[in-house]
N, C-alpha and C positions, 0 to 999 in steps of 0.2 A: 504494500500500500504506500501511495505519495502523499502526503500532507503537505498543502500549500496553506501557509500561517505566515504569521507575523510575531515574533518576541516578545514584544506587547502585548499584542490581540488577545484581549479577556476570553473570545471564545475560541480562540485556538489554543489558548491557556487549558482551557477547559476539554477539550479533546484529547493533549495529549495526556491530562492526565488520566482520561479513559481509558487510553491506548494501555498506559502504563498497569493502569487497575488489571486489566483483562491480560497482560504478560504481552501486549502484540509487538510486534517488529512493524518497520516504519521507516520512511525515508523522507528527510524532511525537503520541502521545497521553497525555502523564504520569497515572500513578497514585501517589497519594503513600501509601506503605506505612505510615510514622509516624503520619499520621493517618486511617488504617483506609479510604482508597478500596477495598481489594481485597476489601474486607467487605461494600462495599454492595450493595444489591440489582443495583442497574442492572450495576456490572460481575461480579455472578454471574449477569447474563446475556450476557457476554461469553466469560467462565470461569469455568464452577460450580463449580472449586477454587480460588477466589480467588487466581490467583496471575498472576505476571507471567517472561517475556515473553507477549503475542500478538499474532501477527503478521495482521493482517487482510487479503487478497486483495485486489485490483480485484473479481473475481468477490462477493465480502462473505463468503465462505469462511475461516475462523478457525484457525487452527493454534496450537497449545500446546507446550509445553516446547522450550528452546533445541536440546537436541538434534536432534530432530524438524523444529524448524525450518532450522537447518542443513542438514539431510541435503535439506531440499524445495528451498532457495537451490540447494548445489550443483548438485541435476539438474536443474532448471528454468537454471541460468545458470551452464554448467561453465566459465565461461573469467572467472577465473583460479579454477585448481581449487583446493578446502582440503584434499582429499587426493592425494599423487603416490607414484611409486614403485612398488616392487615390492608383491606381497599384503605381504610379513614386513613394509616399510617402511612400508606405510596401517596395519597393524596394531600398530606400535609408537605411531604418532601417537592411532591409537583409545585403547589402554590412558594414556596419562596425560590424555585427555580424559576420560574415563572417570574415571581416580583422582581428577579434578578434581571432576569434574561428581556421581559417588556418593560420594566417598571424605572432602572435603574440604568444600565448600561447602554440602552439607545441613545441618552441624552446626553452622554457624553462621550460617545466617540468619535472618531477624528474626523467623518463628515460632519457631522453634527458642529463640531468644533470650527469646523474650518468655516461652515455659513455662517456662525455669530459672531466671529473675526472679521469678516466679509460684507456683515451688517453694520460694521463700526464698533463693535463692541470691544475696549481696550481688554487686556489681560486682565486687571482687577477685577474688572465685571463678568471675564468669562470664568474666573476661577470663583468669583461669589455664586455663579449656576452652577461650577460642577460639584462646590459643595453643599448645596442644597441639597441636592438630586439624590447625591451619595448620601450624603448623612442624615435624611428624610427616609431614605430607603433602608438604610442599613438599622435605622434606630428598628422599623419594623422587624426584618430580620431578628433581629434581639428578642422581639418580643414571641416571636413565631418558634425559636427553636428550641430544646432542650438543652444539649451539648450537656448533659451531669454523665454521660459516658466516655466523654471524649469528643465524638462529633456531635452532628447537628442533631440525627435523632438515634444515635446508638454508640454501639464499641466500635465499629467498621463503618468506613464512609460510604456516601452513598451520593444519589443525586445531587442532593443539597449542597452538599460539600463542594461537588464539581462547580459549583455553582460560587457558591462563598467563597473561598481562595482566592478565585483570580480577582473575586469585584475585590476584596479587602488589600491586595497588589495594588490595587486602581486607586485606593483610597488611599495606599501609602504613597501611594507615586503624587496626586495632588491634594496630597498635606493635609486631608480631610482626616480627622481628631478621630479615633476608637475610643476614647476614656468611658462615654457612657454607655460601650458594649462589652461587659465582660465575656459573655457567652460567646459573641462572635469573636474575643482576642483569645478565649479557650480553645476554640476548633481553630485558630489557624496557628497556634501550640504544637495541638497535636499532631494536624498535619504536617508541617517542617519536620517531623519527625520518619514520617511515612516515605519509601523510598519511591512511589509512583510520582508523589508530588511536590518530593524535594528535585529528580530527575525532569518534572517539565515545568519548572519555577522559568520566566523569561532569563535572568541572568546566565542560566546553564543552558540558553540557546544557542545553536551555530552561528544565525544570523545575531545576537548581540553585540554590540558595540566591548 
């Protein structure tokens, strides 16, 4: 399998630490967002939404959006699942994937970014939105998870988790405060611990600086 991400990219973040979860082999394929690969011709014929993650087959079959790829990882390679438990308990793990993946992370990525720069809006004011957004979102998060095992809702991570690491990356990278989430600074504890998600942290990317 190819993975075309970015070092950054909260949801290539989030893939590879899926890849990791489930044992898979991978071959990475950087697209560097800063300097406009996702614009180019060639990988609008990878993804004519110029966006990243994609996850390429053996077969040369191309899958789009984290989610989606997610959901193909766990039914292709259920062992170790990202989701357990009761329906209520898969469905509590969904909802702050969910608040992550709609709620939190669209608003501040690098399109996103780049039209509020674009609108006139100095750095001050774009870093006053992205810590709103984040630390709006993540206060939820806090309230939504358990984490008295380690992660979000148990001893083994799970969806959620793929989920919470990268944004809480996102939050360290612009300065946006954890103080009033202990649960959310317990699961990302635990996880630097774990070797799927210490192995696809961005600094231990190819493509990092």
């Amino acid at each position: 399998m190819i993975l075309y991400g970015y070092y950054r990219s909260t949801a290539s973040y989030r893939v590879r630490i899926a890849l990791g979860l489930k044992g898979l082999a991978w071959t990475d394929k950087p697209i560097n967002l800063l300097e406009g690969d996702q614009r180019s011709a060639a990988f609008r014929q990878v993804n004519p939404q110029g966006r990243v993650p994609v996850l390429e087959l053996a077969s040369g079959e191309r899958l789009f959006q984290s989610s989606a790829i997610l959901e193909y990882l766990d039914a292709c390679y259920p062992s170790p699942p990202l989701l357990e438990g009761t329906p209520v308990q898969q469905a509590r793990a969904r909802a702050v994937a969910s608040l992550i993946g709609s709620d939190i992370h669209p608003l501040h990525n690098a399109a996103v970014l780049a039209a509020l720069r674009q609108q006139g809006l100095d750095e001050s004011r774009v870093g006053q939105w992205i810590g709103r957004w984040i630390g709006e979102g993540l206060a939820a998060v806090e309230a939504m998870i358990d984490a008295s095992e380690g992660y979000c809702f148990g001893a083994r991570p799970g969806l959620a988790d793929l989920y919470l690491v990268p944004q809480a990356y996102a939050a360290e990278r612009f300065q946006v405060p954890l103080d009033a989430c202990p649960k959310v600074r317990a699961v990302i504890a635990q996880a630097k611990a774990h070797p799927a998600f210490s192995a696809a942290h961005p600094a231990k990317q190819p493509d990092a600086p």
